[in-house]
C-alpha positions, 0 to 999 in steps of 0.5 A: 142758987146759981147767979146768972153772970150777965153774960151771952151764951156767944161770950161764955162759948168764947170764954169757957167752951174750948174751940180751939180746934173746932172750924165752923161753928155756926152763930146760932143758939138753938132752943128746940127741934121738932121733925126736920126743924130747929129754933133758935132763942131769937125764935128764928126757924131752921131747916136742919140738912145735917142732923147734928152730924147725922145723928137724928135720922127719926128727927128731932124729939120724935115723941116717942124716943122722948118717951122711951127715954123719959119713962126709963129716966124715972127708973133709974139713969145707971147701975152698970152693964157691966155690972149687972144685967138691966133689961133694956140692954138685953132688948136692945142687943137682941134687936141689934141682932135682928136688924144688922146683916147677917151673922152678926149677933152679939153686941159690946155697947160703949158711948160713941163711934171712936169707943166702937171702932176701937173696940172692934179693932181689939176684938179682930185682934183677939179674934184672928191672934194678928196685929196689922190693919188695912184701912183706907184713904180719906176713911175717918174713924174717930179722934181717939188714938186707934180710930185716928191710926186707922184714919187715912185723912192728915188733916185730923191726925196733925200734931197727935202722933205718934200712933198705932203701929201696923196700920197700912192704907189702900186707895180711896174708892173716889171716882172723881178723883181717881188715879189708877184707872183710865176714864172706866172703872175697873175696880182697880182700887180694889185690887189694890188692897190685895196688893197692900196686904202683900206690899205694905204689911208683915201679912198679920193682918187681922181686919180691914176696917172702911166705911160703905159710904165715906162720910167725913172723906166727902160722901164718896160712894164706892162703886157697884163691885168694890166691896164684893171684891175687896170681901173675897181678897180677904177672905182668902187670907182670913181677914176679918171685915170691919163695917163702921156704920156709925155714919151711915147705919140706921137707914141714913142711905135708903137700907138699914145700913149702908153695906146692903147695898153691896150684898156683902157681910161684914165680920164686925160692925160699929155704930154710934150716931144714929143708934139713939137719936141723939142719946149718947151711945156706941155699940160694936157687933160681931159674929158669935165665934168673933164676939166669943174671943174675948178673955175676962178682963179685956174689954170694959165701958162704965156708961156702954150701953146707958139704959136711958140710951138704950130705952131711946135706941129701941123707941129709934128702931122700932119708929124707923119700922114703923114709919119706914124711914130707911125706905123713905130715905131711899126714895127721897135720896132719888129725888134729891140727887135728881134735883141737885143736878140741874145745878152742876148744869148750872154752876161749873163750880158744881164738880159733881153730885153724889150720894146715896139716901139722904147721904148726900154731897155737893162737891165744888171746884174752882175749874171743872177740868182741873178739878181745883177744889174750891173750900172757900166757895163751900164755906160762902155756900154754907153761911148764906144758906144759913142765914136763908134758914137753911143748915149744912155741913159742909166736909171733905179732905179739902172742906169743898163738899157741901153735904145734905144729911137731914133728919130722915122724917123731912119732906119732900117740899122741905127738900125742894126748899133746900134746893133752891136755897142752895141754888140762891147761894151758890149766886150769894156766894160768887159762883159763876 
């Protein structure tokens, strides 16, 4: 029997968790969740605007992600993908074929984001017999060494190096901070990629690897076009296109994933996060002829595709079916960017509001014509939103965005509460 050492979970976090590198932890314990809401063990109710990282996009133990996952616990937790064929996972992989865009149809399952990108990464290699990737500034892909050699952000990559060779970097697609085009956008950022590609790398490039919405980088939507243009700079030179969803898959922006909204067809596709509704999984899918390039012996995951994960996962799809949550993200998405903007009227620390679905980010600033980022002011606006019952995250290359990314079963009251809780701690925290 285990003796209880008398001690808080705030001091056996403080004394046996490592949090050494972790920022912003937030001085809750949380008991339980339901829907949009979670409870702390002082019986405190939150409502959760981030998702566990947009992570639980069909809500908090939706009951029948519960019960999915409950009736394969009695089973059997593992036996190895790998190893054997389990049928959960063929179902799964054969839904994951049926719901990503296009071609795309055969899946590899791993246990996370970072273990998706790396693998897709290996099979564009194996797949174009090339060694070089282009990727984007601000992208964020992991905190393993492969996902961190294609992410474009120094500040999650600090004291790890050195790593990967052969990784080059083309513009971010942020409008507000841009550099290269005068007031209009003309897509110049995604020009810049062709000439990336015949500047900055042998010409072996095997992907292009970017996120359709820039998630850690600041919720940064690229512009109408930008993909469009991007795909047929690669497809000249036989570039594969790799689309990591694992933020913004599963009906986070208002469509299944987050490139439909750019009528584009990626070549892979990783996805994590919402897949499983909080179970841990990560999944990489590709075109047959691309999923095909693997030799026996490349590629293996011990716990990919979990059948417990995977029994979730299909309960995940067919609940965001049924109950038609990417749609609802879509048009909740409206309705929240609409209300959020009266408050840059409002708030000159307010730089701009942008998002798409219930992907959405407050950007602040300490002057509106410098575009100064404020970090400090975004970290104010997230503890007095929280201690008015209310969580965010809050992110970006410069920790100023503010970000609203809650279960996709949240209502449309709930929302307006986020928003005049935001309103009241922006005056908190010493806007104005």
């Amino acid at each position: 029997m285990t003796v209880s050492s008398g001690l808080s979970t705030s001091e056996k976090y403080a004394r046996y968790v490592n949090l050494s590198s972790i920022t912003g932890l937030e001085p809750i314990t949380i008991a339980r969740g339901a829907g949009a809401e979670v409870w702390d063990t002082a019986g405190n109710r939150y409502l959760d605007c981030f998702a566990g990282i947009a992570v639980v996009n069909s809500g908090h133990a939706h009951e029948r992600v519960v019960a999915a996952a409950a009736e394969q616990l009695g089973r059997f937790l593992h036996a190895g993908t790998y190893l054997y064929q389990i049928d959960v996972v063929a179902d799964l992989a054969e839904r994951l074929a049926e719901v990503t865009p296009g071609r795309l149809q055969k899946t590899f399952f791993c246990t996370s984001g970072a273990e998706a990108i790396e693998g897709a990464l290996r099979l564009a290699k194996a797949a174009t017999g090339r060694s070089e990737f282009v990727a984007l500034d601000l992208g964020f892909h992991g905190r393993t060494n492969a996902a961190l050699a294609v992410t474009g952000n120094r500040k999650r990559k600090q004291r790890g190096g050195p790593y990967l060779p052969g990784v080059a970097f083309a513009p971010a697609p942020y409008e507000y901070r841009c550099r290269l085009c005068a007031g209009t956008c003309s897509l110049a950022c995604a020009d810049a990629v062709e000439d990336v590609i015949d500047f900055r790398t042998s010409g072996e490039v095997a992907a292009f690897v970017a996120e359709p919405v820039l998630g850690e980088g600041g919720i940064i939507v690229p512009p109408d076009g930008y993909f469009q243009r991007v795909k047929e700079i690669l497809d000249r030179r036989g570039i594969l296109f790799i689309a990591d969803e694992v933020q913004s898959g599963f009906g986070r922006t208002g469509r299944m994933f987050g490139i439909e909204h750019f009528d584009v067809e990626p070549d892979l596709m990783a996805m994590a996060k919402g897949i499983a509704a909080g179970l841990p999984l990560g999944a990489f899918i590709a075109r047959e002829e691309v999923a095909d390039s693997f030799q026996p012996g490349e590629h293996l995951s011990t716990f990919g595709g979990n059948p417990v994960a995977c029994a979730a996962a299909i309960a995940n799809l067919d609940v965001l079916a049924d109950e038609r949550l990417p749609e609802r993200s879509r048009a909740l998405g409206e309705w929240l960017l609409a209300a959020l903007r009266p408050l840059a009227e409002r708030w000159p620390e307010v730089g701009q509001v942008r998002g798409r679905g219930l992907m959405v980010g407050i950007e602040l600033v300490e002057d509106r014509s410098t575009k100064r980022p404020a970090p400090e002011l975004a970290t104010r606006v997230r503890t007095a939103m929280r201690e008015r019952g209310v969580l965010v995250g809050v992110g970006g290359f410069y920790g100023n965005v503010v970000r609203i990314q809650p279960p996709l079963v949240i209502d449309q009251q709930q929302l307006g509460l986020a928003v005049e809780v935001l309103d009241e701690a922006l005056a908190a925290a010493g806007a104005g």
